[in-house]
mmCIF file of the protein (N, C-alpha, C, O) and its ligand, coordinates in Angstrom:
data_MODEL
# 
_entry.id   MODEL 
# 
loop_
_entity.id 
_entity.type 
_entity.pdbx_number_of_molecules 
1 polymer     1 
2 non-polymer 1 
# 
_entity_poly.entity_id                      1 
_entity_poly.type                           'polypeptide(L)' 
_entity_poly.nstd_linkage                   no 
_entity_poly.nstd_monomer                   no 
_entity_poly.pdbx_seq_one_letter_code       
;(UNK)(UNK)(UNK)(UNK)(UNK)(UNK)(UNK)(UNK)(UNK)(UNK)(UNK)(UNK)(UNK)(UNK)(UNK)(UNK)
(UNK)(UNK)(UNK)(UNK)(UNK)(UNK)(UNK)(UNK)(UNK)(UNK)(UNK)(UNK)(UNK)(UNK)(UNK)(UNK)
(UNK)(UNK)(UNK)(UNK)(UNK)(UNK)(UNK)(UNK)(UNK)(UNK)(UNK)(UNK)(UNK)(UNK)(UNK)(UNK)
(UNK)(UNK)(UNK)(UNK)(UNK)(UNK)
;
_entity_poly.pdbx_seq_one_letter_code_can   XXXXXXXXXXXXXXXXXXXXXXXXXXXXXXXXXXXXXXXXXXXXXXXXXXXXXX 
_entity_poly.pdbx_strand_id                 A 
# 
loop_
_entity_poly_seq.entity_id 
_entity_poly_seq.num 
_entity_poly_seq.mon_id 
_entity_poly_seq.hetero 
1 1  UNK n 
1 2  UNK n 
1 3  UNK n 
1 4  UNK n 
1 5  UNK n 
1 6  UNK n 
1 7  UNK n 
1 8  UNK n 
1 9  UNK n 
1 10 UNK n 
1 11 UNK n 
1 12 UNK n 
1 13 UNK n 
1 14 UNK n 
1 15 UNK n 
1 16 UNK n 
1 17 UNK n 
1 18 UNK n 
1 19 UNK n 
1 20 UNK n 
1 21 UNK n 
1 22 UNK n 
1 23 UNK n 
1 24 UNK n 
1 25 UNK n 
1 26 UNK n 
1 27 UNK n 
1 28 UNK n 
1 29 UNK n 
1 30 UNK n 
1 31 UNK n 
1 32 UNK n 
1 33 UNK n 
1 34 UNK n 
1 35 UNK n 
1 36 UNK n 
1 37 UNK n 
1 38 UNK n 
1 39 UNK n 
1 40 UNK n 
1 41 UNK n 
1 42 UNK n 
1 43 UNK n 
1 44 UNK n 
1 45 UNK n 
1 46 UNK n 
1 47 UNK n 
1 48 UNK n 
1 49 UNK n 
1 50 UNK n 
1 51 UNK n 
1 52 UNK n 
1 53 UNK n 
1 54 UNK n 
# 
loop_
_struct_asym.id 
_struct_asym.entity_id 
A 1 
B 2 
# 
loop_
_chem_comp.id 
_chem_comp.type 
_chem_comp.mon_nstd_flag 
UNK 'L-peptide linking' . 
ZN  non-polymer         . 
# 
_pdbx_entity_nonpoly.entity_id   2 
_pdbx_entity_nonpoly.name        ? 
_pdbx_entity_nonpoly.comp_id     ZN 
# 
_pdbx_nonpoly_scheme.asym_id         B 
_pdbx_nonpoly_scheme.entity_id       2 
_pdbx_nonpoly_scheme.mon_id          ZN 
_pdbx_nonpoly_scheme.ndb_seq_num     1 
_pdbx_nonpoly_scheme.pdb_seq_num     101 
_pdbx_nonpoly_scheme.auth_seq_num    101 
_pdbx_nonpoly_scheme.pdb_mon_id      ZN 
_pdbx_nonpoly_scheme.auth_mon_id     ZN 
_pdbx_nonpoly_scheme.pdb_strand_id   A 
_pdbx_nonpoly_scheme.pdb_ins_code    . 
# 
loop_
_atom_site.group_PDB 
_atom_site.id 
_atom_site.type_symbol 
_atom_site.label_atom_id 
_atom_site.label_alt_id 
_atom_site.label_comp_id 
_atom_site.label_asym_id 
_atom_site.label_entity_id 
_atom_site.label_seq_id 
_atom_site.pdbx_PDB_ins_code 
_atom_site.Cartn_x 
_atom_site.Cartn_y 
_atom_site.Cartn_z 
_atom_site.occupancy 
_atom_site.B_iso_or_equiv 
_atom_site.pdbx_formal_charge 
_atom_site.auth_seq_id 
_atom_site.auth_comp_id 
_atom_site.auth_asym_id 
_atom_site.auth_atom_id 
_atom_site.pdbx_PDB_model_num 
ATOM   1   N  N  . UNK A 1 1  ? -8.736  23.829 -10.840 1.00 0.00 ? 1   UNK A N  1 
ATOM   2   C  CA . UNK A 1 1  ? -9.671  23.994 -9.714  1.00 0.00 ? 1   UNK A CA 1 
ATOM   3   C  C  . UNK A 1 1  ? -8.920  23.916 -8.387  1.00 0.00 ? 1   UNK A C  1 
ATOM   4   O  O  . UNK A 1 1  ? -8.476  22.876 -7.902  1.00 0.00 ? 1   UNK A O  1 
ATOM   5   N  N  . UNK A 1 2  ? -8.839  25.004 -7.913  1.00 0.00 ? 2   UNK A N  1 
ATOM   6   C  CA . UNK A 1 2  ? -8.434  25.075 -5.795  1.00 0.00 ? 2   UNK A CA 1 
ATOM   7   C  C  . UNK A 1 2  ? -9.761  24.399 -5.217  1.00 0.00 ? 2   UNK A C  1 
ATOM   8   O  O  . UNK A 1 2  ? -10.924 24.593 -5.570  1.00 0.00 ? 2   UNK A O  1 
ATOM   9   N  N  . UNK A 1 3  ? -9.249  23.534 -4.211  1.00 0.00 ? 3   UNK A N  1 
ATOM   10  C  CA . UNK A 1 3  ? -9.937  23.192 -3.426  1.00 0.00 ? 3   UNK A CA 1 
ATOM   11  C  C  . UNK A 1 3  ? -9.638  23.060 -1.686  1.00 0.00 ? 3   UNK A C  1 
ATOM   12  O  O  . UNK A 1 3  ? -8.668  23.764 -1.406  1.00 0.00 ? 3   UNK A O  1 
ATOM   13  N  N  . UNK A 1 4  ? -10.072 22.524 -0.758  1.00 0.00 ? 4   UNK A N  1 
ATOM   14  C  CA . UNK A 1 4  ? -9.710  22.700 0.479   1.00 0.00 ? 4   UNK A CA 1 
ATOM   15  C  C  . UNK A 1 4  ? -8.537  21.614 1.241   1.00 0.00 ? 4   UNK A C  1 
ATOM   16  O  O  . UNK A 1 4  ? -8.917  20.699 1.972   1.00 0.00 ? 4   UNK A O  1 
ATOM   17  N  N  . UNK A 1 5  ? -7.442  21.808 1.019   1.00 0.00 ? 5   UNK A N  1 
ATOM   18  C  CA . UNK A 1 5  ? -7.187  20.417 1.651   1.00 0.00 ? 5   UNK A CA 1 
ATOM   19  C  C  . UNK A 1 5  ? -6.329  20.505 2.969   1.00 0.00 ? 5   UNK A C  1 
ATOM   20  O  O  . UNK A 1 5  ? -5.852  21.572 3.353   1.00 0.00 ? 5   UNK A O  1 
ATOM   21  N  N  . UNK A 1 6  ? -6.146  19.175 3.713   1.00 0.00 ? 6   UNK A N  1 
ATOM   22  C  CA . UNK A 1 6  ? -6.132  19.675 5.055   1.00 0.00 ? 6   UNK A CA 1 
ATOM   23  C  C  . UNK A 1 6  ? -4.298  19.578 5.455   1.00 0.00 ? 6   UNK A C  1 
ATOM   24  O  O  . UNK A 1 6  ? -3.705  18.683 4.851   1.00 0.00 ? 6   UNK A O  1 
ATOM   25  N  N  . UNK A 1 7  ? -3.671  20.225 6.169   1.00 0.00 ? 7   UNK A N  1 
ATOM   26  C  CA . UNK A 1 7  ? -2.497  19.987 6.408   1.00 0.00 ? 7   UNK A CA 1 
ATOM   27  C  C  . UNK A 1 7  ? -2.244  18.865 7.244   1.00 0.00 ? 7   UNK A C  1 
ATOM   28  O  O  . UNK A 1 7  ? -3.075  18.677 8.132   1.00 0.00 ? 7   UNK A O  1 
ATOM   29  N  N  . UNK A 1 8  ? -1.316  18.101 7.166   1.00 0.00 ? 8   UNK A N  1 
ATOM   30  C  CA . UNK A 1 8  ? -1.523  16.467 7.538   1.00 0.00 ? 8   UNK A CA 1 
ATOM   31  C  C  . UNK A 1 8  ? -1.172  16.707 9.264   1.00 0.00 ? 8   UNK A C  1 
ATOM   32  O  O  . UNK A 1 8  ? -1.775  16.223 10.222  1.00 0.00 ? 8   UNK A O  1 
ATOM   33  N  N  . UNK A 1 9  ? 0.041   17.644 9.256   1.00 0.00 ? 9   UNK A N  1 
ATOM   34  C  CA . UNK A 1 9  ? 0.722   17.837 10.235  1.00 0.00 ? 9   UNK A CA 1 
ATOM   35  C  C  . UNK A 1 9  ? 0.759   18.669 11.462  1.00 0.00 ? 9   UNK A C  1 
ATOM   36  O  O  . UNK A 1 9  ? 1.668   18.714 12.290  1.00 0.00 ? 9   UNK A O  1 
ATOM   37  N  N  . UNK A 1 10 ? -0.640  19.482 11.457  1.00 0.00 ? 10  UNK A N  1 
ATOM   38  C  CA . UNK A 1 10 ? -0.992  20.599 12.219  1.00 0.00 ? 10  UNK A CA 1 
ATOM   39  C  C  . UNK A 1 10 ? -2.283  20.180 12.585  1.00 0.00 ? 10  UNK A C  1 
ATOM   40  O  O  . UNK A 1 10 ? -2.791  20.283 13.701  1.00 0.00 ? 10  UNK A O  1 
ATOM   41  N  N  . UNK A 1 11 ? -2.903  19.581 11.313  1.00 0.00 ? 11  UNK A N  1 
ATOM   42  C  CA . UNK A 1 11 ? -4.424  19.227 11.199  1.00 0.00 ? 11  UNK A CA 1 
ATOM   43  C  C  . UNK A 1 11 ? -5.005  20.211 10.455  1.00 0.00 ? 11  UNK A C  1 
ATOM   44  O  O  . UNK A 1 11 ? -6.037  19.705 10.014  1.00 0.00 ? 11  UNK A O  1 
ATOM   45  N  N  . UNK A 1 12 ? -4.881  21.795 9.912   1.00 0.00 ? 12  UNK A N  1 
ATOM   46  C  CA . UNK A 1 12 ? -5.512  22.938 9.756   1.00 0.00 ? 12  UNK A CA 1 
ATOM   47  C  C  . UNK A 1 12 ? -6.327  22.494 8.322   1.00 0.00 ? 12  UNK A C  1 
ATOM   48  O  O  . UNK A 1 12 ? -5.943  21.727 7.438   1.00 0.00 ? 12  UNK A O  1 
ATOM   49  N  N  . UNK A 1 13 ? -7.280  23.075 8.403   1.00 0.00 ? 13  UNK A N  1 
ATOM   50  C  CA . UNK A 1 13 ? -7.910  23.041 6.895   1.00 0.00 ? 13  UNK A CA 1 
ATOM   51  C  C  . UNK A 1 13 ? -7.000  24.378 5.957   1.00 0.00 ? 13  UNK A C  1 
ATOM   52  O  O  . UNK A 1 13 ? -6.400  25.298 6.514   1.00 0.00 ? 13  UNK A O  1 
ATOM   53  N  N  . UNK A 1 14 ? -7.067  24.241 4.917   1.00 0.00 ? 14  UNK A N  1 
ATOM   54  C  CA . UNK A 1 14 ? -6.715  25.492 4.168   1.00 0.00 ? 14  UNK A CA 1 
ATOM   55  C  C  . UNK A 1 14 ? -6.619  25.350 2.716   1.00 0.00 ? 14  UNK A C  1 
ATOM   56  O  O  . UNK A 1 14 ? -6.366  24.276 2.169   1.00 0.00 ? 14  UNK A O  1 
ATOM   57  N  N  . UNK A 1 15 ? -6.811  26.376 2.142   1.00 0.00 ? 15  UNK A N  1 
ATOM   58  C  CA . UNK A 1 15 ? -7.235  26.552 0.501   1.00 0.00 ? 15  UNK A CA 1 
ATOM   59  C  C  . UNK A 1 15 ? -5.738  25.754 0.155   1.00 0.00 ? 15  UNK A C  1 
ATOM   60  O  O  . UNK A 1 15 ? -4.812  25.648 0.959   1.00 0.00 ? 15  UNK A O  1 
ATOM   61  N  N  . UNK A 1 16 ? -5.752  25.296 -1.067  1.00 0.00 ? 16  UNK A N  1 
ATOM   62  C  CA . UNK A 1 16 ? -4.689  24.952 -1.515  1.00 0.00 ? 16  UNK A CA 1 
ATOM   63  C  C  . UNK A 1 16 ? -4.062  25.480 -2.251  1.00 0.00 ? 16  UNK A C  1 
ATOM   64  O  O  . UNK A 1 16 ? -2.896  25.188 -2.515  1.00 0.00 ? 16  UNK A O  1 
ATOM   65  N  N  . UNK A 1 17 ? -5.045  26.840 -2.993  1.00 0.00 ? 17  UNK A N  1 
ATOM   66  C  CA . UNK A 1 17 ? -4.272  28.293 -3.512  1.00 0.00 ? 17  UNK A CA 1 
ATOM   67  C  C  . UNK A 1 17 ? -3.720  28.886 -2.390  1.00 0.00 ? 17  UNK A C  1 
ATOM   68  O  O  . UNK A 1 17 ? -2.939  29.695 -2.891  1.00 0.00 ? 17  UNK A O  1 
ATOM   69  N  N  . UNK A 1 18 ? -3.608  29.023 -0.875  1.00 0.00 ? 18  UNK A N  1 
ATOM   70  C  CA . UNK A 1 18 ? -2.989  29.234 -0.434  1.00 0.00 ? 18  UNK A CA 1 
ATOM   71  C  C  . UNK A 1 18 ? -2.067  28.712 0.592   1.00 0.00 ? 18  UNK A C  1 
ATOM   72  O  O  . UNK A 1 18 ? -1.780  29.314 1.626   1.00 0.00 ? 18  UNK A O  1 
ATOM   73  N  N  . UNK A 1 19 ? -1.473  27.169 0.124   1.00 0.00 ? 19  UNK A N  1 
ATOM   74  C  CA . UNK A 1 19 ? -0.740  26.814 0.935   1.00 0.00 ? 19  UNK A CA 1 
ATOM   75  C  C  . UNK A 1 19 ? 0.840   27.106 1.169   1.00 0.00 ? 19  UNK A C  1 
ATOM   76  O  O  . UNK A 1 19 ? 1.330   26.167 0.541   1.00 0.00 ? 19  UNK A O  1 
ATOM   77  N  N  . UNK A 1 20 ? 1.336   27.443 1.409   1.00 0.00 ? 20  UNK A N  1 
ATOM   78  C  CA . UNK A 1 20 ? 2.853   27.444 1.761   1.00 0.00 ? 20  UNK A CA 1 
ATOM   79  C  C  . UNK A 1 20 ? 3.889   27.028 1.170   1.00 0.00 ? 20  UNK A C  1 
ATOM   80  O  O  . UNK A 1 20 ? 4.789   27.683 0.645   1.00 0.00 ? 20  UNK A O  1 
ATOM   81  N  N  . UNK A 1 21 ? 3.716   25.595 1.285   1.00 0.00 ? 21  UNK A N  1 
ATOM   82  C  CA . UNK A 1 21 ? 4.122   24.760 0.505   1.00 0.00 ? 21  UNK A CA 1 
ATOM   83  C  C  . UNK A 1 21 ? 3.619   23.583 0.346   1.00 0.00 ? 21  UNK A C  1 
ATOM   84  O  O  . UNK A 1 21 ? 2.483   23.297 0.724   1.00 0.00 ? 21  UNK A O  1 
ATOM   85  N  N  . UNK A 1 22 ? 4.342   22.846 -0.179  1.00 0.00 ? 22  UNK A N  1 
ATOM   86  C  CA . UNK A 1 22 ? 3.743   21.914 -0.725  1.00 0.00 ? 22  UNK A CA 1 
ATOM   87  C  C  . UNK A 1 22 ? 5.089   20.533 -0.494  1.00 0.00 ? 22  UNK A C  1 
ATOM   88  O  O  . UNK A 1 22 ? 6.251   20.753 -0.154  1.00 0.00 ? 22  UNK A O  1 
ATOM   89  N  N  . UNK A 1 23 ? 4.331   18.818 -0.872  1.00 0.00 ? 23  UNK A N  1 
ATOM   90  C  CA . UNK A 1 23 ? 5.541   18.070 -1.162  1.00 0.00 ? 23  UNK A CA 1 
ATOM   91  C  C  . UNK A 1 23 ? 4.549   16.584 -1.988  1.00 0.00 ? 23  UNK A C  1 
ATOM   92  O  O  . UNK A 1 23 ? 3.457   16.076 -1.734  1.00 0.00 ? 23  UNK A O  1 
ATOM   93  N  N  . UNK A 1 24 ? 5.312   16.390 -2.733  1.00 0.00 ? 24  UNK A N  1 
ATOM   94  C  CA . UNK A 1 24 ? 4.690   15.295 -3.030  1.00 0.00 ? 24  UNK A CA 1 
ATOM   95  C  C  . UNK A 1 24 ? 4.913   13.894 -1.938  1.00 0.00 ? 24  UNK A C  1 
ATOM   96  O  O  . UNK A 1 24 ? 5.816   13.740 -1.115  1.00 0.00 ? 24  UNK A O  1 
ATOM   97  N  N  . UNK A 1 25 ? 4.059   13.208 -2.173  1.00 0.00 ? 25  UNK A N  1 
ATOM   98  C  CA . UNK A 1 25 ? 4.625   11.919 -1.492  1.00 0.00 ? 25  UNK A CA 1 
ATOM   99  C  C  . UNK A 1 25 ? 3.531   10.751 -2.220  1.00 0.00 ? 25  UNK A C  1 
ATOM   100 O  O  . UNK A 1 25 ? 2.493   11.136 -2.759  1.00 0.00 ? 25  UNK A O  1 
ATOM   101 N  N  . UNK A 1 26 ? 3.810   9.685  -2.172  1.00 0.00 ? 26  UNK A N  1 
ATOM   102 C  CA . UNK A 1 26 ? 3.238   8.882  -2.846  1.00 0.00 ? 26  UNK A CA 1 
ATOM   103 C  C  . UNK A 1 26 ? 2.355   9.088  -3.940  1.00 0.00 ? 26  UNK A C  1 
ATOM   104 O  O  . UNK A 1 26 ? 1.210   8.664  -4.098  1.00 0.00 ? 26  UNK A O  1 
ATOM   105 N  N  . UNK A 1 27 ? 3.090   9.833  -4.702  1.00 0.00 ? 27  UNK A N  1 
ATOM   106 C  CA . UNK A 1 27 ? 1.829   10.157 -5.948  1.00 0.00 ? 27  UNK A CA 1 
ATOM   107 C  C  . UNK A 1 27 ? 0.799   11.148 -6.122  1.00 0.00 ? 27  UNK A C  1 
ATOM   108 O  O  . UNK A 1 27 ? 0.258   11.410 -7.196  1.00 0.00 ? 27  UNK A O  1 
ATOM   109 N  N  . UNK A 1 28 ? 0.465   11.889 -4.591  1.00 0.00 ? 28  UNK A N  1 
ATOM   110 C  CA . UNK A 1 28 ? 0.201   13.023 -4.259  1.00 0.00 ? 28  UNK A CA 1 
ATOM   111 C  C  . UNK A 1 28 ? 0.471   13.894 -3.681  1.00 0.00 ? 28  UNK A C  1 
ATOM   112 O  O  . UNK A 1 28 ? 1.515   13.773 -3.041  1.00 0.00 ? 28  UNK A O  1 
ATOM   113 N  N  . UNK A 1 29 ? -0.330  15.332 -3.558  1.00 0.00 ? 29  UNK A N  1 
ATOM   114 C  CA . UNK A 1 29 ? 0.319   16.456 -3.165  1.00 0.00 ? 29  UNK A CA 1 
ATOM   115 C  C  . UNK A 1 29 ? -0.122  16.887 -2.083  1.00 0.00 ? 29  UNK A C  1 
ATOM   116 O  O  . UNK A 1 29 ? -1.257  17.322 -1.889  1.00 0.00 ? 29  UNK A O  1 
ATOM   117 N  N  . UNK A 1 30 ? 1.070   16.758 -1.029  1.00 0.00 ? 30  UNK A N  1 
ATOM   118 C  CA . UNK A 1 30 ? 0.491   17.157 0.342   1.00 0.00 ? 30  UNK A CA 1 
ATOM   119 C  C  . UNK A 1 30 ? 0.810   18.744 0.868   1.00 0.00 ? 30  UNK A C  1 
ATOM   120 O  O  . UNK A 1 30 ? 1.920   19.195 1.154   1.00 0.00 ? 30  UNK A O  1 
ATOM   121 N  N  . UNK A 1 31 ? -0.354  19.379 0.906   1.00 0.00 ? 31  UNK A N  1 
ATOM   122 C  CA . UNK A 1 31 ? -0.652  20.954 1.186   1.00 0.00 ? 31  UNK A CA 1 
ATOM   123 C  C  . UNK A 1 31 ? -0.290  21.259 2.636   1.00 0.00 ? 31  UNK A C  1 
ATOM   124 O  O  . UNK A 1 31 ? -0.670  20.550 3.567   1.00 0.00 ? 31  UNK A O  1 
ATOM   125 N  N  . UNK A 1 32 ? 0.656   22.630 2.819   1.00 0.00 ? 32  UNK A N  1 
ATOM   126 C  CA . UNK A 1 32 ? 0.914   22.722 4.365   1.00 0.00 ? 32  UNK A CA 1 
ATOM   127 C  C  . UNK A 1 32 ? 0.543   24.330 4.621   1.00 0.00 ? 32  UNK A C  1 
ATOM   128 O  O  . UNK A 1 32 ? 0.437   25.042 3.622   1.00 0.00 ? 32  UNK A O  1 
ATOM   129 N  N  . UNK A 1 33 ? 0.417   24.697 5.456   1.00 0.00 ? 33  UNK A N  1 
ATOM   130 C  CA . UNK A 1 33 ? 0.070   25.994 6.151   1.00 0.00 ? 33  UNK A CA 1 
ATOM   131 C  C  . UNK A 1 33 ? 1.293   26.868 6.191   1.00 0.00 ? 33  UNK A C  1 
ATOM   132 O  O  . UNK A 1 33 ? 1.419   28.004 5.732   1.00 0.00 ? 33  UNK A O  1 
ATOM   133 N  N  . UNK A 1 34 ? 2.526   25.821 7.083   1.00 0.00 ? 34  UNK A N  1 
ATOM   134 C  CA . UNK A 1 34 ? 3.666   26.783 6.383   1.00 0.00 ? 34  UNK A CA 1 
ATOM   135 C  C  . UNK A 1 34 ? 4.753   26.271 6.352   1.00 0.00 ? 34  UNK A C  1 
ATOM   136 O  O  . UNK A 1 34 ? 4.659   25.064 6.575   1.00 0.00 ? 34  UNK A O  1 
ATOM   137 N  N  . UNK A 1 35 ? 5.835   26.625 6.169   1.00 0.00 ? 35  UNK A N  1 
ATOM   138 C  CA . UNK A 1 35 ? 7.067   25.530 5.993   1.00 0.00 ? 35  UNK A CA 1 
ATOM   139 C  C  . UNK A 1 35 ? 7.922   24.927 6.726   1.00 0.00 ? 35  UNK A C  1 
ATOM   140 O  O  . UNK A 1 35 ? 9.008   24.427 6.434   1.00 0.00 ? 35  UNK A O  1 
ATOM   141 N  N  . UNK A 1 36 ? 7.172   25.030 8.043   1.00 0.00 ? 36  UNK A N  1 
ATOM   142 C  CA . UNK A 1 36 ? 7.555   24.485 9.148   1.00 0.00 ? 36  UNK A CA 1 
ATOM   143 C  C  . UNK A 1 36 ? 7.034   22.791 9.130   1.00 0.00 ? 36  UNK A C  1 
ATOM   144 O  O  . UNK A 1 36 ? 7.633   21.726 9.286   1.00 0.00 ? 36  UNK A O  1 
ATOM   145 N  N  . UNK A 1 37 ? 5.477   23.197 8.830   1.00 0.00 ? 37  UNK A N  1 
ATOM   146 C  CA . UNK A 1 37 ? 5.174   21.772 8.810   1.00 0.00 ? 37  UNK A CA 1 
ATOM   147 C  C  . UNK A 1 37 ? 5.404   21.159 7.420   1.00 0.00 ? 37  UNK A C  1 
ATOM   148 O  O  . UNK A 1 37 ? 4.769   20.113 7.555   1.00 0.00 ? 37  UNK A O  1 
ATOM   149 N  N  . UNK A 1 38 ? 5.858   21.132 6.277   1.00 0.00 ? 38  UNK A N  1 
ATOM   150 C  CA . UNK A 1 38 ? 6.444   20.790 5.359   1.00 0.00 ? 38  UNK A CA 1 
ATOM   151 C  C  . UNK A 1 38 ? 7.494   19.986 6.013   1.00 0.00 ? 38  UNK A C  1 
ATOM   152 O  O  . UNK A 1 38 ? 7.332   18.772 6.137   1.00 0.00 ? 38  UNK A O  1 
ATOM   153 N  N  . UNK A 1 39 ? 8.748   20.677 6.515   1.00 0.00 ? 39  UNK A N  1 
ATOM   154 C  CA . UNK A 1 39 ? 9.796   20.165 7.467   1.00 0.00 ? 39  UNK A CA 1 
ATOM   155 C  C  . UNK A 1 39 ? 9.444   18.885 7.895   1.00 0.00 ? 39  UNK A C  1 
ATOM   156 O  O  . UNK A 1 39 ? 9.826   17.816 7.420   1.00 0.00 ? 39  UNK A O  1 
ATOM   157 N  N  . UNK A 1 40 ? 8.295   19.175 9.314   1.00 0.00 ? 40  UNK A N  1 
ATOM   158 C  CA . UNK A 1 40 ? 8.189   18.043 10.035  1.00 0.00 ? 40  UNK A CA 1 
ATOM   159 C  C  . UNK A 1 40 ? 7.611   16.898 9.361   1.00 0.00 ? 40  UNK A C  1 
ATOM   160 O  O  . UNK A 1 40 ? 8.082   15.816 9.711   1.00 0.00 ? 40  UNK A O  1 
ATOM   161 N  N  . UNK A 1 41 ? 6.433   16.868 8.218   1.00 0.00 ? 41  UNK A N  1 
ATOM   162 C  CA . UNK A 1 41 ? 6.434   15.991 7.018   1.00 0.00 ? 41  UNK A CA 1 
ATOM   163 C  C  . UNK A 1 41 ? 7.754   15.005 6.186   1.00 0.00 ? 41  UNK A C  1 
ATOM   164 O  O  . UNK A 1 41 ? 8.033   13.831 5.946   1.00 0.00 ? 41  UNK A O  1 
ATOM   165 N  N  . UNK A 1 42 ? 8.082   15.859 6.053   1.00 0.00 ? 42  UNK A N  1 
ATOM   166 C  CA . UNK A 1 42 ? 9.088   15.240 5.328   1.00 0.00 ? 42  UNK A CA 1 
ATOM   167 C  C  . UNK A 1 42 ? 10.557  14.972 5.829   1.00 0.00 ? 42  UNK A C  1 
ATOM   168 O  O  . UNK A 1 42 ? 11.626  15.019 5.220   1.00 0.00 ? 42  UNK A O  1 
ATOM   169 N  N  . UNK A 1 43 ? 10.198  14.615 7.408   1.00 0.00 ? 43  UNK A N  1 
ATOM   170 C  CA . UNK A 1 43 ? 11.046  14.020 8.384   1.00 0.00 ? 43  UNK A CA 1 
ATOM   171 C  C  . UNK A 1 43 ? 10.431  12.723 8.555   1.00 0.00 ? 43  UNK A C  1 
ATOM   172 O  O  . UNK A 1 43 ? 11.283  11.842 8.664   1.00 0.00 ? 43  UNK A O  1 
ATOM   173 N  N  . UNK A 1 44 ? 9.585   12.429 8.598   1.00 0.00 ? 44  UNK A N  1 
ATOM   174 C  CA . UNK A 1 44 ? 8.517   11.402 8.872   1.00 0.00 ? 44  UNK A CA 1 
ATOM   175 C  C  . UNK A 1 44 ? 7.087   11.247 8.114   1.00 0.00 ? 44  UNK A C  1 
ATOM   176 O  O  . UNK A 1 44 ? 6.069   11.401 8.789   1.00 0.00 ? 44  UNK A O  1 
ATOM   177 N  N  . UNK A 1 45 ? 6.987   10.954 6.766   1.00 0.00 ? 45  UNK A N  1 
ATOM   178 C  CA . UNK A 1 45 ? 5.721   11.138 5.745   1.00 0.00 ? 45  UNK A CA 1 
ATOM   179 C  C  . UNK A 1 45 ? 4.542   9.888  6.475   1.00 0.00 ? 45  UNK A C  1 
ATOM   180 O  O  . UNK A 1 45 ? 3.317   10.001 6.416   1.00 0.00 ? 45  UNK A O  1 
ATOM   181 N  N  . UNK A 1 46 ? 5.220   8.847  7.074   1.00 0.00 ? 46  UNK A N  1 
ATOM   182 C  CA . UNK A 1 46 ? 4.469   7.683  6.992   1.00 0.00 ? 46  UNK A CA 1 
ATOM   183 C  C  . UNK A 1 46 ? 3.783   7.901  7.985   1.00 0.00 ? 46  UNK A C  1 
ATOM   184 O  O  . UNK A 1 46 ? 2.762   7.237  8.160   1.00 0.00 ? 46  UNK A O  1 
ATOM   185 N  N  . UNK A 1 47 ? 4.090   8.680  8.698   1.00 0.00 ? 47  UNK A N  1 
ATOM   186 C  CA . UNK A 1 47 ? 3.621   9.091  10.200  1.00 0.00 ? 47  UNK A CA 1 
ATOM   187 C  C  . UNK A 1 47 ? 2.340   10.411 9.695   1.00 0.00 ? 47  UNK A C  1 
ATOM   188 O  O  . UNK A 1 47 ? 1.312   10.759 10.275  1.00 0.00 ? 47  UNK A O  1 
ATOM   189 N  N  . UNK A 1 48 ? 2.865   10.817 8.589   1.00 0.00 ? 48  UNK A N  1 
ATOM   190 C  CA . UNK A 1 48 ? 0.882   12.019 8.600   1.00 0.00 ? 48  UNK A CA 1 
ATOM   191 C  C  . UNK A 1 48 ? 0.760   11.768 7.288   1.00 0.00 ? 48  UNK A C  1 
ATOM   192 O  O  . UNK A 1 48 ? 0.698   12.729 6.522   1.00 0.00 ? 48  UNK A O  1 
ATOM   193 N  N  . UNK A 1 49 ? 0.713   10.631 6.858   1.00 0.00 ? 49  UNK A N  1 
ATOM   194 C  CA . UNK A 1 49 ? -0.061  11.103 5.733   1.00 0.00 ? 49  UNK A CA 1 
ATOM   195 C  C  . UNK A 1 49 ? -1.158  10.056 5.397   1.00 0.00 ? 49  UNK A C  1 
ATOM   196 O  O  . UNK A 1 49 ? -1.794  10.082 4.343   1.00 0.00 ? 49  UNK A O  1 
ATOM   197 N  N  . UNK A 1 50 ? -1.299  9.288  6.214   1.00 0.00 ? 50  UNK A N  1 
ATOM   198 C  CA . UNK A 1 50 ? -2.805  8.713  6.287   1.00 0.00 ? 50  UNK A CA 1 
ATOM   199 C  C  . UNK A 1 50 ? -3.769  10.106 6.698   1.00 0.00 ? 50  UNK A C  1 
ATOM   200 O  O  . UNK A 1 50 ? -4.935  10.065 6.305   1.00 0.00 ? 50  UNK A O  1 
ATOM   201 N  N  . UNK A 1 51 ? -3.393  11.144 7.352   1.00 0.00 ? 51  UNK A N  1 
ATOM   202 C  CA . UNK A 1 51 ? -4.243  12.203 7.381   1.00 0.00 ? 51  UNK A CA 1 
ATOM   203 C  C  . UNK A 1 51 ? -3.979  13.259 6.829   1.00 0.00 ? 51  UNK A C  1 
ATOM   204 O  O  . UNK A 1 51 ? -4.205  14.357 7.339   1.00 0.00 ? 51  UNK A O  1 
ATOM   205 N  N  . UNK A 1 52 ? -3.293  13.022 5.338   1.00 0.00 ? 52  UNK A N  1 
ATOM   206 C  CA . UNK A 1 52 ? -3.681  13.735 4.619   1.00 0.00 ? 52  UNK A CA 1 
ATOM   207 C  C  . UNK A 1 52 ? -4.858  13.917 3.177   1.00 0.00 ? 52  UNK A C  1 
ATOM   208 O  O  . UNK A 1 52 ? -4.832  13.158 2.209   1.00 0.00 ? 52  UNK A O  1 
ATOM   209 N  N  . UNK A 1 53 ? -5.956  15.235 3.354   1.00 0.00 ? 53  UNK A N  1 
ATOM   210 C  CA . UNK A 1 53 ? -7.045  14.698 2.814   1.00 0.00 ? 53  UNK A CA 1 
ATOM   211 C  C  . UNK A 1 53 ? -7.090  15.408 1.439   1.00 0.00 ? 53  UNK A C  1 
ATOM   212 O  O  . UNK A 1 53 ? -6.550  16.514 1.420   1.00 0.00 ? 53  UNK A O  1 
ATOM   213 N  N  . UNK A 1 54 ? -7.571  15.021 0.431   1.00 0.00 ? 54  UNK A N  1 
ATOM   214 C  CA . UNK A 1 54 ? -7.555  15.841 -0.653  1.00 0.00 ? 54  UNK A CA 1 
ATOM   215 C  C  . UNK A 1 54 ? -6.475  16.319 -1.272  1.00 0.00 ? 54  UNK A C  1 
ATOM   216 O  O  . UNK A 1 54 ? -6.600  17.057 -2.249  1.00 0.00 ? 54  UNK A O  1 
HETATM 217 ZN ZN . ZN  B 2 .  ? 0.384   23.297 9.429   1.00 0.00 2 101 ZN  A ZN 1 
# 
């Protein structure tokens, strides 16, 4: 099942069949718009991923 989840690092909503990329971090999978914000994620996770949803 795709569902909507939000990019931690931009804020954008977006399908998660179509995210960019992707990264895990604590056990889940954080969805990005494009691989820019992947980058800035995973320079600093602790910093967006209380807002990451779903
Ligand atoms: Zn983004």
């Amino acid at each position: 099942m795709f569902g909507k989840a939000t990019d931690p690092v931009c804020g954008m909503k977006i399908s998660k069949k179509d995210a960019a990329a992707t990264s895990e971090y604590g056990g889940k999978t954080v969805y990005f718009c494009n691989r820019a914000c992947k980058e800035e994620f995973d320079k600093d996770p602790e910093r967006y991923i209380q807002r990451a949803k779903g």
